[in-house]
Structure formats: structure tokens, C-alpha cells
C-alpha positions as CSV (number, residue, x, y, z in Angstrom):
1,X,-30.1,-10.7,-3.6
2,X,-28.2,-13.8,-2.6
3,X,-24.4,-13.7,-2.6
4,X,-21.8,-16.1,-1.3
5,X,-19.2,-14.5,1.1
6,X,-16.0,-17.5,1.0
7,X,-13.3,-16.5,3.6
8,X,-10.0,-18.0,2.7
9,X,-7.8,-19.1,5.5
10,X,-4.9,-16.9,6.0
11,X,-2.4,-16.1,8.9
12,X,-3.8,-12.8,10.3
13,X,-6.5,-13.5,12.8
14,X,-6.6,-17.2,12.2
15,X,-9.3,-18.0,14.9
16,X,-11.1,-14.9,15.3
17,X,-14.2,-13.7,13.7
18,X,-14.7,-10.9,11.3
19,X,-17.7,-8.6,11.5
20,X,-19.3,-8.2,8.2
21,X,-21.2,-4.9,7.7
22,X,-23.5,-2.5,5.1
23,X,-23.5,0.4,3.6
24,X,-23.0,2.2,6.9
25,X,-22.9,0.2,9.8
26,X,-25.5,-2.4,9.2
27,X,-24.6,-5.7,10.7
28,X,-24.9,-8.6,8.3
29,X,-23.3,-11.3,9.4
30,X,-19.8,-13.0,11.4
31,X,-17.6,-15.5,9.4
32,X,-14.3,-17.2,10.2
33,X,-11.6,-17.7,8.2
34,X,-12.2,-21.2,5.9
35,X,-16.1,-20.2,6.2
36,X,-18.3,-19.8,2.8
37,X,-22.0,-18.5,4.1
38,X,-24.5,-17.6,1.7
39,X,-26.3,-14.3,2.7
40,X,-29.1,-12.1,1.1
41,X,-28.2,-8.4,1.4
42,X,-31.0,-5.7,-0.2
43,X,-28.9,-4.1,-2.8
44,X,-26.1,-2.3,-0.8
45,X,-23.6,-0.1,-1.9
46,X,-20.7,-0.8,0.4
47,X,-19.4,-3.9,2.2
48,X,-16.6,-4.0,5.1
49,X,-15.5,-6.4,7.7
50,X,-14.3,-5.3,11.8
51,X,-12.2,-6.4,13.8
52,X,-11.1,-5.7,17.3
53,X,-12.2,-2.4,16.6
54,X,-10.3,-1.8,13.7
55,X,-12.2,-1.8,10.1
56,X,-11.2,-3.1,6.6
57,X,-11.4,-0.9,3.7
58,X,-14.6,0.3,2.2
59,X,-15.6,-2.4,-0.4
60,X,-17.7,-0.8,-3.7
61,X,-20.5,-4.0,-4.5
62,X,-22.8,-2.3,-6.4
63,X,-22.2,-4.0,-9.5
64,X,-22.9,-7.4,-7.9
65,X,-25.3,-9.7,-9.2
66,X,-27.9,-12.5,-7.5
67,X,-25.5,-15.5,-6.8
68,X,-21.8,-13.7,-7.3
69,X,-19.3,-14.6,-5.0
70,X,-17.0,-12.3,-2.9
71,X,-13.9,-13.5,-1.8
72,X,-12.1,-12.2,1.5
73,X,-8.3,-12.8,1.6
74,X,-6.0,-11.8,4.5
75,X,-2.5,-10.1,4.0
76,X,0.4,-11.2,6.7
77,X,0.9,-8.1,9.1
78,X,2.8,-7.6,12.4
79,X,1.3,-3.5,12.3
80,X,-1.9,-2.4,12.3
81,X,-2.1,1.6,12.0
82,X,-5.9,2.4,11.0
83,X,-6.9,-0.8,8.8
84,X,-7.6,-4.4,8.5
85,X,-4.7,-6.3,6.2
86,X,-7.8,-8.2,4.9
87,X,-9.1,-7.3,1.6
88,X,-12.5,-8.0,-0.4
89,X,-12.9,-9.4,-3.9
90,X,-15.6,-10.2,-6.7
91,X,-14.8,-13.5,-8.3
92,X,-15.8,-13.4,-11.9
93,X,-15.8,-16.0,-14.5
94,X,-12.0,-15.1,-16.0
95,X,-10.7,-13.1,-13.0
96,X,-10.7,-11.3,-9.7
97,X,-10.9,-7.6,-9.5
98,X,-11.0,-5.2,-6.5
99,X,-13.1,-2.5,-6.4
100,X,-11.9,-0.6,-3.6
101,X,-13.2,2.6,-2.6
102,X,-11.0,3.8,0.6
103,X,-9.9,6.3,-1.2
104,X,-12.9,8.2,-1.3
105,X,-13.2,9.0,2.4
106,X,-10.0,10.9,2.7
């Protein structure tokens, strides 16, 4: 299924490139900030970017649809404890909702 990932610029990690990954661990693709690829990923369930060897929340995608467009937005951070302050979205027609499963894994 092809989906559009759009990384919006932000302040955190400006010039450095986020690892996109999988379910668990299965590479798909590198993106910089301001970047919009279009990818085809074989129904997944979860989505997550890395970083300098820290990851982003788990991302829940499985109710994504051929030619559906997730958004990646940074947060501003000076601290980074276990996580990424960069967060996933699915952009729908009338609005953006997250459908993050981090919490699952504790």
C-alpha cells in the first residue's frame, strides 16, 4: 500500500535524519525534516522513527488506507530521557488524530 510520509520542519534535529521503521525493526526508509516521500509498506502494524539511538513512540497504522498521509511533527526539547519529542499523525479529511500505542509496552 502506498502512503505519503510529510516531515514538517521543526527545531529538534533540524539537519539530521530520522530512521523510519516497521512493525519490529524493519527498515523502511530515512527522511529529513521538510521531506514528503511516498513509500509502499505491506500492511504493518506499527510505525516508529530513530534517532541517535534513541526511538519515538510506537505509532498504531493499521487503520491506514492506500494513499493516506502521515504527518511527523517535532516538539522543542533541551532533555531527552528514553524518547524522541517527535510524534506521528494520520491526516484525515476534517482532522488529525494520534493513535499512539506507547503505552502498551510498559
Amino acid at each position: 500500500m502506498k502512503v505519503t510520509l510529510d516531515y514538517k520542519k521543526g527545531f529538534y534535529a533540524r539537519f539530521r535524519t530520522l530512521k523510519i521503521y516497521i512493525d519490529e525493526g524493519v527498515f523502511l526508509t530515512g527522511i529529513k525534516q521538510g521531506q514528503k516521500l511516498e513509500v509502499n509498506i505491506p500492511s504493518p502494524k506499527i510505525i516508529y522513527g530513530e534517532m541517535d539511538g534513541f526511538e519515538t513512540d510506537k505509532f498504531d497504522i493499521s487503520p491506514l488506507f492506500e494513499g493516506a498521509n502521515i504527518k511527523i511533527v517535532t516538539h522543542m526539547s533541551f532533555i531527552i530521557f528514553y524518547k524522541l519529542p517527535i510524534e506521528f499523525f494520520i491526516d484525515e479529511p476534517d482532522n488529525i488524530k494520534s493513535k499512539n500505542i506507547d503505552y502498551l509496552k510498559r
